[in-house]
C-alpha positions as CSV (number, residue, x, y, z in Angstrom):
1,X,-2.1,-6.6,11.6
2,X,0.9,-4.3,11.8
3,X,1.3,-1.6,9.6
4,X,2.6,-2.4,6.2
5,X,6.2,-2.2,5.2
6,X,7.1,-0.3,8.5
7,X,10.6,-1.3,9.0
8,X,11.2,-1.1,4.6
9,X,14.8,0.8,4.4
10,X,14.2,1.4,0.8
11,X,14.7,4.9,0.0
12,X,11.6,6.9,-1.1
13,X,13.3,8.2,-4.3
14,X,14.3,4.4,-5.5
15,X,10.3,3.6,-4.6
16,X,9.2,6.5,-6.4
17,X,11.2,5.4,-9.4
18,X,10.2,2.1,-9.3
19,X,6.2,3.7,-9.3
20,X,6.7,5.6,-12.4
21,X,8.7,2.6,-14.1
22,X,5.7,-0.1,-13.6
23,X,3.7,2.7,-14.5
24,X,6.0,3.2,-18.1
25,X,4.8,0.3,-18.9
26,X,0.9,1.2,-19.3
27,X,0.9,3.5,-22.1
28,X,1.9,6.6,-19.6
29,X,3.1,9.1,-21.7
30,X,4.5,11.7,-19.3
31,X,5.7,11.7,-15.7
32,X,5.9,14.4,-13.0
33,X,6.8,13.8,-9.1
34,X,5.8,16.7,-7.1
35,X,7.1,18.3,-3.7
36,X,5.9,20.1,-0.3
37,X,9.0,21.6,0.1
38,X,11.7,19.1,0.6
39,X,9.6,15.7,0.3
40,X,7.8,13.8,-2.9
41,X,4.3,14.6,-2.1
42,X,2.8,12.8,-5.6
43,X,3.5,11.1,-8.6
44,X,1.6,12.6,-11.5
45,X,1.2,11.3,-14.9
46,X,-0.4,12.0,-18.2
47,X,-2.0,8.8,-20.7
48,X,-3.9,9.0,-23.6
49,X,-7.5,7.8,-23.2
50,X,-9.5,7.5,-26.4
51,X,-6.9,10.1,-27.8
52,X,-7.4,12.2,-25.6
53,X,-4.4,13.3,-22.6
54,X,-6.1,12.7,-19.5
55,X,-3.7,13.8,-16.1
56,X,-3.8,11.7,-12.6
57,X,-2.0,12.8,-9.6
58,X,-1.3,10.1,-7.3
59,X,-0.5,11.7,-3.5
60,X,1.6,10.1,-0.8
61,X,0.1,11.1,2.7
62,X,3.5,10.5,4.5
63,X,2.0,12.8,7.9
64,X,-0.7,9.9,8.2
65,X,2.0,7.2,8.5
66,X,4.1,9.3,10.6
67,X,1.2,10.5,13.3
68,X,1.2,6.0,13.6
69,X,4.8,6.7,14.5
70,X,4.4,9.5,17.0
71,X,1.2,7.7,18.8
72,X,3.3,4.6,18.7
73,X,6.0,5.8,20.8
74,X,5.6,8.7,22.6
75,X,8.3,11.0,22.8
76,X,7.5,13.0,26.0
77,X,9.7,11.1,28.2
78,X,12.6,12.1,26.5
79,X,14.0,14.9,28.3
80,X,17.1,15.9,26.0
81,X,16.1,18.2,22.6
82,X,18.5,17.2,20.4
83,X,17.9,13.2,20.8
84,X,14.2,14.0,21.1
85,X,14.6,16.2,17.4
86,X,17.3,13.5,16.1
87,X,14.5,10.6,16.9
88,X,11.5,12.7,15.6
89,X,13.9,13.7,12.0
90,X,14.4,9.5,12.7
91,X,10.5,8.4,12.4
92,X,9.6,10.9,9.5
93,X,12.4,9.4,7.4
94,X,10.9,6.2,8.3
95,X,7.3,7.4,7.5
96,X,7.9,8.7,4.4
97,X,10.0,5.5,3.4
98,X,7.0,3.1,4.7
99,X,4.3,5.8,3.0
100,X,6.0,5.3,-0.3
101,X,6.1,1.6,0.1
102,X,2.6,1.6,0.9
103,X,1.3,3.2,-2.6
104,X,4.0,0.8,-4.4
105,X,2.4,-2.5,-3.2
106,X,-0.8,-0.8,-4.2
107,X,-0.2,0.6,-7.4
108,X,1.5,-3.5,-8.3
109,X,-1.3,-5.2,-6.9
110,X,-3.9,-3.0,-9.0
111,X,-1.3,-3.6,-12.1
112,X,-1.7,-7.2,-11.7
113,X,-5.5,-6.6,-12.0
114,X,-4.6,-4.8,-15.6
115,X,-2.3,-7.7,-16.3
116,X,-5.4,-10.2,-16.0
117,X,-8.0,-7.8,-17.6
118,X,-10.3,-7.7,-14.9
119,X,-10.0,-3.6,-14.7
120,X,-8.0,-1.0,-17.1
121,X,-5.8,1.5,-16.0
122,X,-8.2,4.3,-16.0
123,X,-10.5,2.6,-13.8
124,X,-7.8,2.3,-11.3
125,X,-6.5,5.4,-10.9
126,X,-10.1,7.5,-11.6
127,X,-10.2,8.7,-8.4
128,X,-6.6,10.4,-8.8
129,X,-7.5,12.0,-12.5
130,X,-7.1,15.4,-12.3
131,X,-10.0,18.0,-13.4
132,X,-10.1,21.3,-14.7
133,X,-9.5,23.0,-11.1
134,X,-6.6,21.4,-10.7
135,X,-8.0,18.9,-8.4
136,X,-8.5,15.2,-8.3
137,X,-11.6,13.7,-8.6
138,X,-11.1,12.3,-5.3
139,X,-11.2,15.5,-4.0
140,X,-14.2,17.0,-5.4
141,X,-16.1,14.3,-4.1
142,X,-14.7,14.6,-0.8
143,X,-15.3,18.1,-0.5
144,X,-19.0,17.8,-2.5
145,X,-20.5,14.6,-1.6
146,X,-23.6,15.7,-3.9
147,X,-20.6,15.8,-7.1
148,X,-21.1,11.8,-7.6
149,X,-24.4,11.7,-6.3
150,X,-26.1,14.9,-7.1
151,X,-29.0,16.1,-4.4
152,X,-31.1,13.2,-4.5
153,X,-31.2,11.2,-1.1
């Protein structure tokens, strides 16, 4: 299977606003897109969970999707700088359009899981709730496997 939404010329900012407009509709009571420098690097957003505001910070990885596009097609045969620079500006456009893309089929398909009441829209997005340090939960448990599963076995 090919990557998905690869060739999608939607731009990132009408993806990202689409994101935080499904997500308007699920009680979200506050919406923040963060930057690494010029780029969206997340969408983070603030519900109320049995009245108390609870924070998630959803990241988009856009450097995964573009290493794809630099192992793809390699750019070392292409002798002249400024094509090579004007293709390279070329495929991270393109990775952060497809990266974008990529969190808004998931975030709808997990919505659609909401819609049916199979799951609620804490339990989708508890690995992005943010904790005290600042950090998601997701990455505590990356960093400190024993976090979720304490030192047992």
């Amino acid at each position: 299977m090919g990557l998905l939404n690869y060739t999608t010329k939607e731009p990132a900012e009408q993806t990202i606003g689409e994101i935080q407009k499904m997500l308007s509709g699920y009680g979200v009571s506050a919406m923040m897109t963060e930057y690494d420098g010029p780029h969206v690097s997340a969408v983070a957003f603030k519900m109320n969970i049995n009245g108390k505001p609870m924070g998630f910070r959803m990241p988009c990885n856009w450097k995964a999707v573009y290493e794809i596009f630099t192992v793809k097609a390699d750019t070392r045969k292409i002798w002249d700088e400024k094509r090579k620079a004007r293709i390279l500006e070329e495929r991270k456009a393109q990775a952060i359009r497809t990266a974008w893309r990529i969190i808004h089929v998931w975030v709808k398909a997990q919505l659609a899981l909401v819609e049916v009441n199979m799951v609620t829209v804490p339990q989708i997005f508890l690995p992005y709730t943010i904790m005290r340090d600042g950090r998601t939960l997701a990455e505590h448990a990356e960093s400190d496997p024993n976090f979720l599963l304490g030192p047992g076995n």
